[in-house]
C-alpha positions in Angstrom: 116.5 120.4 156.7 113.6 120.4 158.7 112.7 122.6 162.0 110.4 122.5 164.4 108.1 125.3 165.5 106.8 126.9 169.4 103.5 124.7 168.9 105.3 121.6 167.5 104.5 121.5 163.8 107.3 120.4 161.6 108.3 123.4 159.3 110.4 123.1 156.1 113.4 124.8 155.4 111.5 126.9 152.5 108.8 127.8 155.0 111.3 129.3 157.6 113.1 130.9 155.1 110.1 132.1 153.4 109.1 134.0 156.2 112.4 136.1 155.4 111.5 137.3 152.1 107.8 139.0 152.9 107.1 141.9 151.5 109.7 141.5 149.3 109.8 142.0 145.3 112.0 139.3 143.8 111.1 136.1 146.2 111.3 133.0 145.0 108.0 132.2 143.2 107.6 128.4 144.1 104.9 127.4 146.4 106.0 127.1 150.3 104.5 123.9 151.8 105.1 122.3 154.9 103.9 118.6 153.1 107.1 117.1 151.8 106.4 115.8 148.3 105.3 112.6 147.2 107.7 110.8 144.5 106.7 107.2 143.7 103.8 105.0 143.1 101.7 103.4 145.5 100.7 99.6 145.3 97.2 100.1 144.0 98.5 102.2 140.8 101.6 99.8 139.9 98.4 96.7 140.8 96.0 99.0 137.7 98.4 99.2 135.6 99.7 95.8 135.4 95.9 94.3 135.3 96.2 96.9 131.5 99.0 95.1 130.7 98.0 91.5 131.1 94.8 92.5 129.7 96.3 94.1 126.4 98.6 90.7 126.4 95.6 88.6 126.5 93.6 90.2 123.8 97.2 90.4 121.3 98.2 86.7 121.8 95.2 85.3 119.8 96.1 88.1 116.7 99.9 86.9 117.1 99.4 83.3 116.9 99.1 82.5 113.4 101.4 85.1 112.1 104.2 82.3 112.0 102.0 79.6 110.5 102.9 79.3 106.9 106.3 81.4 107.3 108.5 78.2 106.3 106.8 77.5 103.4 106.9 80.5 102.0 110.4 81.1 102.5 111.3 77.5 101.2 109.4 78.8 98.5 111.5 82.1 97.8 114.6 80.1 98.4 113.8 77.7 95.6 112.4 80.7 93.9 115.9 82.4 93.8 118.3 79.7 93.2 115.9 79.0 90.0 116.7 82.3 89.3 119.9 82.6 89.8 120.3 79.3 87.3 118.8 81.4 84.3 120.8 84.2 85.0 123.8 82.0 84.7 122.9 80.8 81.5 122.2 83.5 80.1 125.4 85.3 80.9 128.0 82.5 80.6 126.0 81.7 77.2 125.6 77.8 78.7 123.5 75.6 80.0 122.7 75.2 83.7 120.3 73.1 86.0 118.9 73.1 88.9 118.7 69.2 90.3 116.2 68.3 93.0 116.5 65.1 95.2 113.4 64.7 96.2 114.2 62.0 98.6 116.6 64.1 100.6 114.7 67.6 100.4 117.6 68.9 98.7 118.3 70.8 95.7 121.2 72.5 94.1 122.5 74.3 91.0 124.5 72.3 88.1 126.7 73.5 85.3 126.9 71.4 82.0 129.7 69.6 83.0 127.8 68.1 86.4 130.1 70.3 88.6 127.4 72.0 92.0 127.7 75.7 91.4 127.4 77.1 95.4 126.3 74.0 97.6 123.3 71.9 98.2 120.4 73.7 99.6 117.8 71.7 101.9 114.4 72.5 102.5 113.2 74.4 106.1 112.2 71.9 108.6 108.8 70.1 108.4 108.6 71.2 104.4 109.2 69.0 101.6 108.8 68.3 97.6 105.7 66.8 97.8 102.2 66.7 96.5 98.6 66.3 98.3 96.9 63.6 95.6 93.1 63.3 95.5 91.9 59.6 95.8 89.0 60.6 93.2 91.3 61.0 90.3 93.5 59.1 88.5 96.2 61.4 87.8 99.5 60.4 88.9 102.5 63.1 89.0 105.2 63.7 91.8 105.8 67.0 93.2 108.5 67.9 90.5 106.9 67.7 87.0 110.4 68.1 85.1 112.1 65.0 83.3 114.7 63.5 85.8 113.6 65.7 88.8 115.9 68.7 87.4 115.4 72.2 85.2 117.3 73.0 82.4 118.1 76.5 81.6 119.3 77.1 78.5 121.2 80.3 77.4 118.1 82.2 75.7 116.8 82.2 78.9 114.0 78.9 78.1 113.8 75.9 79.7 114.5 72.6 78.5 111.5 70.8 77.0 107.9 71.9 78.2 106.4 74.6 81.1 106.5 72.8 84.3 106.3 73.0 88.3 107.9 72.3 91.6 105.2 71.7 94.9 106.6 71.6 98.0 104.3 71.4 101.1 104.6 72.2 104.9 103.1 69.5 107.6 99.9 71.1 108.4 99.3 69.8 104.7 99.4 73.7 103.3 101.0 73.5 99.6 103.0 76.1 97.4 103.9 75.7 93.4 106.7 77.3 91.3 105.6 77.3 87.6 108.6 77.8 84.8 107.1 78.4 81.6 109.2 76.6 79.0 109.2 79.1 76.2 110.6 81.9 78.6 111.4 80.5 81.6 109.4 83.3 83.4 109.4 81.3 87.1 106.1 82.7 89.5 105.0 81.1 92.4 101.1 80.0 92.9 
């Protein structure tokens, strides 16, 4: 509530009632001010602050920009990783055989049981990535992205693969490769 002094000022309602408590032990100990107080921001500050913003944005997009590149592959990678996987760890608990079948054509791959019957369902690969292989022109060397007889991986119930170590490449658009080894002997499966 605001009043109004002889001269004309504007008073507040703490500075009339101030004058009350002089000389007085136990009055309030705020300060007494006839300037109301300022709550808010004015145009210039909100202006500053969003030139920081847009500034940090600026110098954080070029750091953010790559830090998708890639991400397909590798999880294409990891998911082919783990259904390998999850093929030896079949045959070695149900004590038979089990495959995993790539069709290369269709980007697709998928886990077998001896009698031919899909364990799960067919699994395609992310987008722009696909079994495939980058071949140098220089050499003479001629292999397909799955080096495996029949484009499939045989686990067998000690664990081993079917006939010798070998590797699946798949490869993103931007021409960036990745390679899952299986080492025959004991079917350890990394990725390069």
């Amino acid at each position: 509530r605001k009043m109004t002094s002889p001269t004309g000022n504007t008073l507040s309602w703490f500075k009339v009632q101030g004058s009350r408590f002089k000389g007085k032990k136990n009055f309030p100990a705020f300060q007494l001010s006839s300037f109301p107080a300022i709550i808010g921001f004015t145009l210039v500050e909100m202006l500053v602050v969003l030139a920081i913003v847009v500034m940090l944005l600026g110098i954080s997009i070029p750091f953010t920009a790559g830090f998708g590149k890639g991400l397909r592959l590798k999880t294409s990678a990891r998911a082919i990783l783990g259904t390998l996987r999850v093929a030896r760890s079949n045959a070695i608990t149900f004590r038979r055989e089990y495959k995993v079948v790539f069709d290369v054509a269709n980007n697709q791959y998928w886990i077998e049981d001896a009698e031919g019957r899909v364990f799960e369902r067919k699994r395609t690969l992310q987008g722009a990535v696909k079994f495939d292989i980058q071949t140098n022109p220089d050499e003479n060397e001629e292999h397909g992205p799955i080096t495996f007889q029949d484009d499939r991986v045989i686990f067998l119930p000690s664990g081993g693969i079917s006939g010798v170590s070998g590797s699946i490449t798949i490869q993103d658009k931007q021409g960036t490769s990745k390679t899952i080894s299986i080492i025959g002997s004991t079917g350890k499966i990394t990725i390069d």
